[in-house]
Backbone as CSV, one residue per row, in Angstrom:
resi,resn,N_x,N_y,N_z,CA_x,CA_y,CA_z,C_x,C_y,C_z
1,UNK,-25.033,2.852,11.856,-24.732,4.285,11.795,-24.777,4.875,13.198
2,UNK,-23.563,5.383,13.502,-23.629,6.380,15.106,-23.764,7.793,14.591
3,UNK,-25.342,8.237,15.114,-25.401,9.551,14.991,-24.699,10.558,16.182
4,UNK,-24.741,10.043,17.805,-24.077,10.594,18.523,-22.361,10.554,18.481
5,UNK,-21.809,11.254,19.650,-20.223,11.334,19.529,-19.668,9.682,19.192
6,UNK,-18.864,9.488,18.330,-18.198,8.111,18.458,-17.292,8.916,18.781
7,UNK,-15.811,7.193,18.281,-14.339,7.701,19.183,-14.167,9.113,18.033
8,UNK,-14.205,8.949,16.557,-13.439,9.667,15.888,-13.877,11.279,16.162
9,UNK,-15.339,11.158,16.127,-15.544,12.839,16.276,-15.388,13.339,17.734
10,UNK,-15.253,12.770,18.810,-14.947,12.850,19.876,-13.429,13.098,20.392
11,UNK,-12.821,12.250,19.366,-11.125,12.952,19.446,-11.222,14.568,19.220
12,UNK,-12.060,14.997,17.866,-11.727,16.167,17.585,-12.467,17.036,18.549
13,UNK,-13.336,16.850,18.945,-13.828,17.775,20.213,-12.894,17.637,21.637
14,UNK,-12.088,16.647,22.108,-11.228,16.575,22.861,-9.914,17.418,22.513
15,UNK,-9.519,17.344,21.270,-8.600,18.474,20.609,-8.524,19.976,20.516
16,UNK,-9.831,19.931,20.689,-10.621,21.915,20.893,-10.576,22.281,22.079
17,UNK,-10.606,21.197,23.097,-11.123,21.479,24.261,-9.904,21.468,25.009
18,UNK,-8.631,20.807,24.311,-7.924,20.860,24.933,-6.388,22.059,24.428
19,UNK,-7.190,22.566,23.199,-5.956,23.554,22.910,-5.302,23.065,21.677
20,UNK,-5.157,21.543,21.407,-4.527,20.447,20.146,-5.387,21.278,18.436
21,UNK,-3.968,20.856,18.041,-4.485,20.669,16.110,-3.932,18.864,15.776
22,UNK,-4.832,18.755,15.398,-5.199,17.028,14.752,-4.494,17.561,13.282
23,UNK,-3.811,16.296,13.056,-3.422,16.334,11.535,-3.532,15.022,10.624
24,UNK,-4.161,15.301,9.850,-5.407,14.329,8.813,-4.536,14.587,7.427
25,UNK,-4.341,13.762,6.420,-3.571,13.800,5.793,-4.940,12.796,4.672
26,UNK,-5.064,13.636,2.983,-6.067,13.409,2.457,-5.330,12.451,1.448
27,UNK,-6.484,11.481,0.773,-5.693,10.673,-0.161,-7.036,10.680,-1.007
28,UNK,-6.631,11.131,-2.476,-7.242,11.060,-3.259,-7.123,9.907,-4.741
29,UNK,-7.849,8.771,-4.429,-7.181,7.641,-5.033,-7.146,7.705,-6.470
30,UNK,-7.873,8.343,-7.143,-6.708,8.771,-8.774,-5.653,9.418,-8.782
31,UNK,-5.509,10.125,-7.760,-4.118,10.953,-7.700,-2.772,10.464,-7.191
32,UNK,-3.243,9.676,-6.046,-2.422,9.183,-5.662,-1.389,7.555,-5.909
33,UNK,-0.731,6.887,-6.797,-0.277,5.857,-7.060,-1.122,4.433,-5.916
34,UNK,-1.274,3.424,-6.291,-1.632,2.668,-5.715,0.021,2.099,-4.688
35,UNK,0.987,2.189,-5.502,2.354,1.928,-4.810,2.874,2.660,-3.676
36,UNK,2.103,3.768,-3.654,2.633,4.831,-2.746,1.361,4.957,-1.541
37,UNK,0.570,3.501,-1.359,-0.331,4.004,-0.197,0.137,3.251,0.704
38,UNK,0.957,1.663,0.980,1.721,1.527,1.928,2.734,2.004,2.829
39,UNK,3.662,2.456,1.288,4.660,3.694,1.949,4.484,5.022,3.050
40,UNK,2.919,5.336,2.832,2.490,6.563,2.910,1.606,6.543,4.270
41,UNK,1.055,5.016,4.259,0.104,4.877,5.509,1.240,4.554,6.328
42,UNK,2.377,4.062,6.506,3.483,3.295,7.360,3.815,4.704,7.974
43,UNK,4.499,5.664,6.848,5.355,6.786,7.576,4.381,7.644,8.536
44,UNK,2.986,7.658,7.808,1.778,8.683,8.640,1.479,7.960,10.023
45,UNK,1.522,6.782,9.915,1.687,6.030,11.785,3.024,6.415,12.527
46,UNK,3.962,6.153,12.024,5.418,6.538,12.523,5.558,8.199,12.663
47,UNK,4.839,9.323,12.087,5.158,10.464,12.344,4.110,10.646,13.489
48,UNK,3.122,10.161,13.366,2.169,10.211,14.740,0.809,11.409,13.782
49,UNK,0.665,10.832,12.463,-0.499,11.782,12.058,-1.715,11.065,12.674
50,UNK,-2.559,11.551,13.219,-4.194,11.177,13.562,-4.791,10.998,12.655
51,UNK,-4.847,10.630,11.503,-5.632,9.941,10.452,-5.304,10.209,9.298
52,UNK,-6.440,9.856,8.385,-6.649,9.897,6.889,-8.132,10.213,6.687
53,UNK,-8.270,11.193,5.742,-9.306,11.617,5.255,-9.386,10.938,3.730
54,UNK,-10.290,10.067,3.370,-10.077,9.635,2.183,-11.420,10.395,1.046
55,UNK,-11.123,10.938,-0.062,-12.492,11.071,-1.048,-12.183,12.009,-2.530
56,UNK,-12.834,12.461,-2.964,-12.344,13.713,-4.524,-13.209,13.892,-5.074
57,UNK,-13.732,15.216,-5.302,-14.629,16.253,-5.805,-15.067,15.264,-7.099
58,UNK,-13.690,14.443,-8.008,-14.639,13.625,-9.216,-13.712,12.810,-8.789
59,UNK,-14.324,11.621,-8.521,-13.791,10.130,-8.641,-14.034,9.486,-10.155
60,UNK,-13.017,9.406,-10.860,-12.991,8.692,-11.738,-12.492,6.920,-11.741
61,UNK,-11.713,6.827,-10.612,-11.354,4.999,-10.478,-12.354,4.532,-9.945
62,UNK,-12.379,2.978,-9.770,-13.215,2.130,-9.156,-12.627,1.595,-8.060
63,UNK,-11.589,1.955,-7.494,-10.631,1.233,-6.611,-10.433,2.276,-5.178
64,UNK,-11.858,2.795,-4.905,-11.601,3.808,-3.329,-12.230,2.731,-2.826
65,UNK,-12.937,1.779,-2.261,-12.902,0.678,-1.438,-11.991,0.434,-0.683
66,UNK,-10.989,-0.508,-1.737,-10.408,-1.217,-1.283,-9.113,0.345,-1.158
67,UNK,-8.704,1.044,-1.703,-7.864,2.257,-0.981,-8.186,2.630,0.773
68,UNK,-9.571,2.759,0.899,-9.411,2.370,2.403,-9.438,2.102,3.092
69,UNK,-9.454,0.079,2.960,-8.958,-0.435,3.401,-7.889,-0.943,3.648
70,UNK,-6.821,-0.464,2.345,-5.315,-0.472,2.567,-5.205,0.352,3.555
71,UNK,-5.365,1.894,3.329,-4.693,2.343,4.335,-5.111,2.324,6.114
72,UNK,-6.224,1.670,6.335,-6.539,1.360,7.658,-5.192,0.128,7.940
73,UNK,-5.303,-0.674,6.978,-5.118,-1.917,7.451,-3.243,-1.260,7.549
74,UNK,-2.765,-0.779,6.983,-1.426,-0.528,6.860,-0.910,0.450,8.038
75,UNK,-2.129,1.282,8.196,-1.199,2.622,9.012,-2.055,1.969,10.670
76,UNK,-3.209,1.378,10.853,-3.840,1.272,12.178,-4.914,2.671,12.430
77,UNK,-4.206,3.365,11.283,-5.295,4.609,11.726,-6.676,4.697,11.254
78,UNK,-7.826,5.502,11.706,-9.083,5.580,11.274,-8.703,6.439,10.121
79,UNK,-9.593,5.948,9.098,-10.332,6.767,7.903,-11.164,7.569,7.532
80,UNK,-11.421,8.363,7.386,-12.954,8.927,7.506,-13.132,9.309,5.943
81,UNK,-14.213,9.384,5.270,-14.549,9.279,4.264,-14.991,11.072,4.106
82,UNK,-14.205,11.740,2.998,-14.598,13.333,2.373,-15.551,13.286,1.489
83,UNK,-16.436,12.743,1.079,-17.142,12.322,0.180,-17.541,13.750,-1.278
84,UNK,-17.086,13.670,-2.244,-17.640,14.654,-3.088,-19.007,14.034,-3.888
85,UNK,-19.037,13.072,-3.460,-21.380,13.158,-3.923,-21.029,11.714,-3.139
86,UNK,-22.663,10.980,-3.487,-22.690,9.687,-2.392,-22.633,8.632,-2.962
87,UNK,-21.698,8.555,-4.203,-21.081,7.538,-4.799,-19.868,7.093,-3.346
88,UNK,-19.444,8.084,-3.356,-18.083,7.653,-2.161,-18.243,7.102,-0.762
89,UNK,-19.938,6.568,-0.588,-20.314,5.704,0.827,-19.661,4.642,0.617
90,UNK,-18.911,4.201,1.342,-18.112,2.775,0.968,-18.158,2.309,2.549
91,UNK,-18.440,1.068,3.027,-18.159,0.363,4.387,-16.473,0.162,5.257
92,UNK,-15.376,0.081,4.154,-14.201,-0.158,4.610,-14.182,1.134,5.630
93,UNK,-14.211,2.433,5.319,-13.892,3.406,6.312,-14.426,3.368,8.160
94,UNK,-13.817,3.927,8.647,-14.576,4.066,10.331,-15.795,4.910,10.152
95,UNK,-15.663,6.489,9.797,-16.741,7.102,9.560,-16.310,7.983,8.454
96,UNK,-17.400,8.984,8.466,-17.768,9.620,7.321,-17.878,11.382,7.870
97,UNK,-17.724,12.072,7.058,-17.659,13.836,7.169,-19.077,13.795,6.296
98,UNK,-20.071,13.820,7.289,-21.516,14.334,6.260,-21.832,15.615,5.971
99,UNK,-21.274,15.908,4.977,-20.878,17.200,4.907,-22.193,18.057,4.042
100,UNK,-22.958,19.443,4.459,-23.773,20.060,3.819,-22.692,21.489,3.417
101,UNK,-22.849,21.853,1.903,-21.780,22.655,1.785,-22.943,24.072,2.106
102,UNK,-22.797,24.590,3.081,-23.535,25.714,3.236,-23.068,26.593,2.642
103,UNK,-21.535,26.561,2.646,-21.191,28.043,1.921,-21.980,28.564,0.155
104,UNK,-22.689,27.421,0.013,-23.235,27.239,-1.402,-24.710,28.093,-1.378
105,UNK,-25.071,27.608,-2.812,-26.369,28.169,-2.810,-26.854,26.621,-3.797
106,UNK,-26.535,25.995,-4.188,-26.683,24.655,-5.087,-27.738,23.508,-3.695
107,UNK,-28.891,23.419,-3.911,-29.504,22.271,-3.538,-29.014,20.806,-3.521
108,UNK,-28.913,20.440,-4.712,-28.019,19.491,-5.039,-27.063,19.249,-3.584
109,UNK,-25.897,20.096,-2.874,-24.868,19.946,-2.018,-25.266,20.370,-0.797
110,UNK,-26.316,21.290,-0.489,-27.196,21.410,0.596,-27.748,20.306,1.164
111,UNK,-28.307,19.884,0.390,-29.669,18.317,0.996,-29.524,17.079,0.423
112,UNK,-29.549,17.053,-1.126,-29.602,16.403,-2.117,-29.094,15.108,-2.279
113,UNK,-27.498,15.444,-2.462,-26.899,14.441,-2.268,-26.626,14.087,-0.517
114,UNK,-26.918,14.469,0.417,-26.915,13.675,1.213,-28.093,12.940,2.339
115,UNK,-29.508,13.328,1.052,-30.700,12.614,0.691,-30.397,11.109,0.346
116,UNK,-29.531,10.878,-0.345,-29.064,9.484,-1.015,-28.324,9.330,-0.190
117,UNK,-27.217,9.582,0.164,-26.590,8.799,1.268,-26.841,8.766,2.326
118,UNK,-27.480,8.936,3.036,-27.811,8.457,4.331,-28.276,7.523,4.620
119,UNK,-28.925,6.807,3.730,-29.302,5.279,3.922,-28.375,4.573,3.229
120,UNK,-27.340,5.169,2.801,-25.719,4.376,2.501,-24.992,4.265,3.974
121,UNK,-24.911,5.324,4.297,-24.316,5.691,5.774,-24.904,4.509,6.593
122,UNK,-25.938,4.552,6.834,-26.785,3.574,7.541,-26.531,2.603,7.344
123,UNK,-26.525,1.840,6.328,-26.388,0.644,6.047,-24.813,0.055,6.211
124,UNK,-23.818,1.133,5.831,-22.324,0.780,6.430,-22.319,0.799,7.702
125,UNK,-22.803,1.434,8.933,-22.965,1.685,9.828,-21.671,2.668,9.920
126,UNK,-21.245,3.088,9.471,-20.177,4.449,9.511,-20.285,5.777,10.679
127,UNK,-19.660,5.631,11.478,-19.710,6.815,12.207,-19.668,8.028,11.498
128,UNK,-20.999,9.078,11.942,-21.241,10.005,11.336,-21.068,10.962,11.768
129,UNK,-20.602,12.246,10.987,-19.839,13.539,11.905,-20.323,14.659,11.197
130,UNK,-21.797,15.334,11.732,-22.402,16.101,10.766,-21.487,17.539,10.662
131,UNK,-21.533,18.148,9.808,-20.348,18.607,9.432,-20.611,19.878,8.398
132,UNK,-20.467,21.107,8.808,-20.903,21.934,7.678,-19.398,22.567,7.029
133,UNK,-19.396,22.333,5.731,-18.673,22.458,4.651,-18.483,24.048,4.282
134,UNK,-17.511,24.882,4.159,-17.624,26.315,3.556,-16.407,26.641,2.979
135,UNK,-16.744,26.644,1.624,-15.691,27.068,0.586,-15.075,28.328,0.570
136,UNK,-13.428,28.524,0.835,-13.524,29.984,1.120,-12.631,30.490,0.102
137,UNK,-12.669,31.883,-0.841,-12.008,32.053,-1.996,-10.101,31.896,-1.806
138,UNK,-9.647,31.622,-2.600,-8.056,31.275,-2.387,-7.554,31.708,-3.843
139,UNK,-8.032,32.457,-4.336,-7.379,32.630,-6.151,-7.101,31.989,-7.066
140,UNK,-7.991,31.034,-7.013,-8.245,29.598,-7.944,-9.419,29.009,-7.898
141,UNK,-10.015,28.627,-9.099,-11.012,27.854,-9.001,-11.024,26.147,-8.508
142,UNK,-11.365,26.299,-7.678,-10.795,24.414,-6.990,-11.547,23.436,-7.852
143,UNK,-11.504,22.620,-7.510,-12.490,21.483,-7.750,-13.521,21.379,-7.419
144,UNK,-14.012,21.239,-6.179,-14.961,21.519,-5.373,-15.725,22.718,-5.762
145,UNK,-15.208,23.872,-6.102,-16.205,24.758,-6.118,-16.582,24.654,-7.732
146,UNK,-15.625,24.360,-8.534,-16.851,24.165,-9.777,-17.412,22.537,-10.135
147,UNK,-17.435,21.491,-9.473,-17.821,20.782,-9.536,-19.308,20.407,-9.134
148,UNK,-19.828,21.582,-7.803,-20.562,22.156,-6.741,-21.279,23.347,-7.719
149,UNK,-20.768,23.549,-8.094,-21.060,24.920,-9.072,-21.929,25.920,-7.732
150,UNK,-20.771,26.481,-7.232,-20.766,27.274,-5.887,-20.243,28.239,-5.997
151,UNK,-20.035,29.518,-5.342,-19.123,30.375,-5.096,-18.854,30.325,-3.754
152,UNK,-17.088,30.556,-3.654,-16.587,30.417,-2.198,-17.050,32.010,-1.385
153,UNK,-16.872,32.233,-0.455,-16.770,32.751,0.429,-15.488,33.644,0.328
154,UNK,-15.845,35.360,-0.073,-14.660,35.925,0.297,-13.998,35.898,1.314
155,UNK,-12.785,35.892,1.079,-11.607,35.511,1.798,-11.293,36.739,3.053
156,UNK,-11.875,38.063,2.562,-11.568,39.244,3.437,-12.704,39.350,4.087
157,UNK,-13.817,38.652,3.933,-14.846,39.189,4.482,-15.573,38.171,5.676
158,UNK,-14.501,38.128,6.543,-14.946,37.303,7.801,-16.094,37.268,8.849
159,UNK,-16.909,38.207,8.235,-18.539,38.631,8.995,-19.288,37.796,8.340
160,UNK,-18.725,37.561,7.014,-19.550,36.511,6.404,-19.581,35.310,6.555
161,UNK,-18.377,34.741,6.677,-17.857,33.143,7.258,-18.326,33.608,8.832
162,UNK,-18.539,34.327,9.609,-19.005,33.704,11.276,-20.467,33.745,10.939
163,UNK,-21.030,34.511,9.829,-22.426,34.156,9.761,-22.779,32.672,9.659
164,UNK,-21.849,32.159,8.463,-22.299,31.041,8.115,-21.803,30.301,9.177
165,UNK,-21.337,30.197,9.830,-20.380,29.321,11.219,-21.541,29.379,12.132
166,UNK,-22.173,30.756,12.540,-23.324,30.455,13.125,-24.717,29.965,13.244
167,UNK,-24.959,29.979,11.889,-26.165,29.182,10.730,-25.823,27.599,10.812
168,UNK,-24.604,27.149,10.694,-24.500,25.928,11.035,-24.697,25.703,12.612
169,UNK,-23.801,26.277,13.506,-24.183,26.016,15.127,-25.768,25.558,14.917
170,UNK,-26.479,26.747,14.435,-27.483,26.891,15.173,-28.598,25.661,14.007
171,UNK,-28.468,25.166,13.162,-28.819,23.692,12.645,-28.554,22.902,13.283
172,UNK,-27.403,22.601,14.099,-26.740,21.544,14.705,-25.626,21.138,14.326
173,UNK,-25.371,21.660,13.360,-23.859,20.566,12.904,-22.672,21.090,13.936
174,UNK,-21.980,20.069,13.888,-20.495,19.732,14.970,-19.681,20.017,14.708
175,UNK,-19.493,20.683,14.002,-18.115,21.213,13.188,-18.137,21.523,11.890
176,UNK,-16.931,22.601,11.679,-16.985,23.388,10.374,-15.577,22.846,9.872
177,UNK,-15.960,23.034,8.092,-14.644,22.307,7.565,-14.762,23.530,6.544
178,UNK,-13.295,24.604,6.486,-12.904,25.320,6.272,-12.284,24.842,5.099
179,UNK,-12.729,25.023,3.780,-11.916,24.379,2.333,-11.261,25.371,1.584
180,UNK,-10.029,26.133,1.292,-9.612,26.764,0.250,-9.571,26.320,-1.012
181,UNK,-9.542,25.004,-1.263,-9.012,24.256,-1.880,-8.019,23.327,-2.667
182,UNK,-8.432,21.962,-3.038,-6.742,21.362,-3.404,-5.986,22.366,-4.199
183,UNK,-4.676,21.905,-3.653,-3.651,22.741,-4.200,-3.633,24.348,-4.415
184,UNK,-4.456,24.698,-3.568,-4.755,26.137,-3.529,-3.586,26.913,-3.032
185,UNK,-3.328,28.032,-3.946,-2.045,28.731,-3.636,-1.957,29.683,-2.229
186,UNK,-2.931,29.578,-1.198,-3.241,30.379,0.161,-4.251,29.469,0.428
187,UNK,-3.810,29.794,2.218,-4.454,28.879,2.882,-5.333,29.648,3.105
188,UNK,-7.108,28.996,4.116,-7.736,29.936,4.752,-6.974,30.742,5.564
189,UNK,-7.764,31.934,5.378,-6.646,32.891,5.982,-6.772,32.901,7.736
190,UNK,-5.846,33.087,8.410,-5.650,32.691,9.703,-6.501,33.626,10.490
191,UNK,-6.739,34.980,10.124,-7.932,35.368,10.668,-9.164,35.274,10.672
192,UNK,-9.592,34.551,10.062,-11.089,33.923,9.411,-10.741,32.875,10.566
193,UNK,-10.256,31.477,11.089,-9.861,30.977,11.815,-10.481,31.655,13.153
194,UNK,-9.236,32.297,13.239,-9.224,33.035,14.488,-10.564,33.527,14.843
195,UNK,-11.092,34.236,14.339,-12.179,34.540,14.158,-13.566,33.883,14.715
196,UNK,-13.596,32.330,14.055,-14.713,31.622,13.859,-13.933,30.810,15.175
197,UNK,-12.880,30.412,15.215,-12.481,29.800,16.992,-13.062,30.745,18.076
198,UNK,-12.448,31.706,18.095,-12.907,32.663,19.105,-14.897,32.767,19.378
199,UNK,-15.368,32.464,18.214,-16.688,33.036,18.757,-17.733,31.982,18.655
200,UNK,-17.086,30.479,17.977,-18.048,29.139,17.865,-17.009,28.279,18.839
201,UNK,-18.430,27.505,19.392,-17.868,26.236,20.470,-17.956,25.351,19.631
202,UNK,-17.444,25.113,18.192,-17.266,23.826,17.171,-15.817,23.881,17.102
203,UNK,-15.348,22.661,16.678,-13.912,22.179,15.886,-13.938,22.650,14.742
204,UNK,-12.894,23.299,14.135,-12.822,23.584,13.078,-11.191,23.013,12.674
205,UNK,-11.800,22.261,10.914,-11.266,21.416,10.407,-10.785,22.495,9.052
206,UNK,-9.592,22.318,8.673,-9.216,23.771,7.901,-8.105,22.912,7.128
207,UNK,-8.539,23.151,5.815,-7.626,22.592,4.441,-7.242,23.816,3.577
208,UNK,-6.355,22.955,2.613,-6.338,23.736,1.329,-4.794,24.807,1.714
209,UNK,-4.134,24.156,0.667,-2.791,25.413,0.906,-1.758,25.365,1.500
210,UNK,-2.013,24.070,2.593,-0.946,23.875,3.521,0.110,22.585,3.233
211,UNK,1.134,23.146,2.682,2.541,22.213,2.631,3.335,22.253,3.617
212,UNK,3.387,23.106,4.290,4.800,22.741,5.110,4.704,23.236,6.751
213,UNK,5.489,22.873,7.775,5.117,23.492,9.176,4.802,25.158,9.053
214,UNK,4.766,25.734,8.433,4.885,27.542,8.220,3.280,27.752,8.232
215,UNK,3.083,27.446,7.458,1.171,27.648,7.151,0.379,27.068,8.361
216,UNK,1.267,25.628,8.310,0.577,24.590,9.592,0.440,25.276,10.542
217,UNK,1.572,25.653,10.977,2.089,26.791,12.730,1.069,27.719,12.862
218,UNK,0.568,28.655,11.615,-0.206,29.862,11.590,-1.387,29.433,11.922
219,UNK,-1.850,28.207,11.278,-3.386,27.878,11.829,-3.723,27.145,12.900
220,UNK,-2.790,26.925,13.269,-2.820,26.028,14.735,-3.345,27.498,15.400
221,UNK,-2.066,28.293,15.667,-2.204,28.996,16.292,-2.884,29.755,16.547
222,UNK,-4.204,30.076,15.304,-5.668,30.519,14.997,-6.251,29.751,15.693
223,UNK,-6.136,28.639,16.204,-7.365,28.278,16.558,-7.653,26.355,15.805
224,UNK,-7.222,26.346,14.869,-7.616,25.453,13.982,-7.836,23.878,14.857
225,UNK,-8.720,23.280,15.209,-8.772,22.014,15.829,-7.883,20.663,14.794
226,UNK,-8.300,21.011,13.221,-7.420,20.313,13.024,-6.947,20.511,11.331
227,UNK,-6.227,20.016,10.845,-5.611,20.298,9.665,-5.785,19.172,9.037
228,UNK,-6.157,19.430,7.302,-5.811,18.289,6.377,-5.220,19.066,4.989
229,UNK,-3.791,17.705,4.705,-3.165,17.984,4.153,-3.097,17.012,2.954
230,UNK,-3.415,17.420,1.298,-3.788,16.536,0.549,-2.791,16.700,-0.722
231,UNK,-2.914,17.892,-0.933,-2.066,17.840,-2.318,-0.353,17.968,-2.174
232,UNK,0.059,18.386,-0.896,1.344,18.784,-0.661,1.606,16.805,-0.269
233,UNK,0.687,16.283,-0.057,1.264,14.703,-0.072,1.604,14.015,-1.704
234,UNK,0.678,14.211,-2.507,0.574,13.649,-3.461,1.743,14.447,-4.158
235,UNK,1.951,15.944,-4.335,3.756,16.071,-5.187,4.730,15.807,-4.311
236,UNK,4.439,15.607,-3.014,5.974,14.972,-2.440,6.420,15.995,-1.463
237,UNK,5.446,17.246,-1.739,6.144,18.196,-0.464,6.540,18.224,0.734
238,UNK,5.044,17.336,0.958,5.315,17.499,2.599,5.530,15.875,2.948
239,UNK,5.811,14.930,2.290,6.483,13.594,2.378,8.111,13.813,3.331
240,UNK,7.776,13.280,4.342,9.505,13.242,4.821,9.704,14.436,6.014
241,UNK,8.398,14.721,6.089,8.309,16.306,6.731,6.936,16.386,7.897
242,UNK,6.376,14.913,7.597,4.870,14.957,8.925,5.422,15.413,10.112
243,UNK,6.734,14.649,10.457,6.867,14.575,12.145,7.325,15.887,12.371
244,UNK,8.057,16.791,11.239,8.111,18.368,11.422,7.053,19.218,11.679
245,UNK,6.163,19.227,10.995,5.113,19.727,10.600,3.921,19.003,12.264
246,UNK,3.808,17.876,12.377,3.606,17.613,13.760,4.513,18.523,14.696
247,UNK,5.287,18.411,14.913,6.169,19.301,16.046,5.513,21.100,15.848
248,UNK,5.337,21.365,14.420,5.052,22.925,14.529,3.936,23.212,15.054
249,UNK,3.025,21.945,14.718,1.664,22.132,15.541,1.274,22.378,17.242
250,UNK,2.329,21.585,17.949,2.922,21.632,19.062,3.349,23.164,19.578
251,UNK,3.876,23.204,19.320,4.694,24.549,19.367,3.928,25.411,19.410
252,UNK,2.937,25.720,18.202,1.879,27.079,17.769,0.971,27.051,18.731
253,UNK,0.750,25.716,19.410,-0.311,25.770,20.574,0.035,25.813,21.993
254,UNK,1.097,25.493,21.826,1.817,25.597,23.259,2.276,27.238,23.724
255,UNK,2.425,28.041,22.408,2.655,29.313,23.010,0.991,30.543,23.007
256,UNK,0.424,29.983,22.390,-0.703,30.444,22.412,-1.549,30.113,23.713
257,UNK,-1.040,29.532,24.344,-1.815,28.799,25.979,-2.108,30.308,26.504
């Protein structure tokens, strides 16, 4: 187990520091066909995505192992493990998002479960990327938040998300992962972003909502260190469309210099 910077969390602090949005592309292995993870790891090397985030709020298969080790072995890229409890410590991955969902009030997702995994972590030796988690409302109940049995974080009320942004700083964790949730019909909203870039020296990792370069562009341009994109892979949206959606990221940061 690397508790200090490895390569993976060290890319994303090189990405903040340098102005970049990283784009992480999520695979959730009941959702996603077992036929469609070669296809999917091949094109995500060829569009030039920076990884895969692999994990799901309920894992019902037995087959996320070896899922990521297909897609390491197929695309060359690192994996990092989203874990929704610490059933999902698995060794195939590079590292892991140890994620405490602060935005919560549930013990259980605070400490609990990652009481049990850490001597999973350990024992994979998984690069570890402590990581505070905050659910933010999007007009749907996600997965995550009733699985967590949490309430997100209003969406208008961005005094509240830099509180919690600063409650994590000041614990230690390395970064904030901004969740609207899968398939959530709005993304975090770009001023909440903006917001929590402007006034924390963390990476911020920002999901939920985003199909296509349009949403992508907006949060780059907030600020966002990096993006993951999960459900717009699995219906096909944004299939055929990374190296676009790469280019908008480009762009949103290049004029924001």
């Amino acid at each position: 187990m690397t508790i200090e910077l490895g390569p993976v969390e060290s890319r994303l602090h090189q990405a903040r520091a340098a102005g970049e949005t990283l784009l992480y592309l999520l695979v959730d292995p009941d959702r996603l066909p077992a036929g469609e993870l070669t296809p999917l790891a091949r094109e995500a090397a060829d569009a030039g995505v920076h990884g895969f985030l692999a994990g799901s709020s309920l894992l019902l298969g037995n087959n996320f192992g070896d899922t990521v080790a297909r897609l390491r072995k197929e695309s060359g890229l690192p994996v990092i493990l989203f874990p929704g409890d610490n059933s999902q410590v698995v060794p195939q991955a590079d590292a892991i998002l140890f994620l405490s969902l602060l935005s919560g009030r549930n013990p259980q997702f605070l400490i609990g479960e990652q009481v049990r995994g850490a001597p999973q972590v350990m024992h994979a030796g998984l690069e570890c990327l402590p990581t505070a988690y905050l659910l933010v409302e999007a007009g749907v109940t996600s997965s995550a938040q009733f699985m967590s049995a949490s309430q997100p974080m209003p969406r208008h009320k961005i005094d509240i998300a830099l509180a919690h942004g600063l409650a994590a700083r000041c614990m230690g964790m390395r970064q904030l992962y901004l969740e609207a949730g899968s398939g959530a019909p709005q993304t975090v909203p770009p001023a909440m972003v903006r917001a929590l870039a402007k006034n924390l020296d963390l990476p911020l990792i920002v999901g939920g909502g985003i199909s296509g370069p349009e949403e992508a562009g907006e949060l780059a341009a907030a600020g966002a260190s990096a993006l993951v994109i999960g459900s717009a892979i699995e219906n096909g949206r944004a299939r055929g469309r990374l190296a676009e959606i790469l280019a908008a990221l480009r762009e949103a940061r290049q004029k924001g210099e």
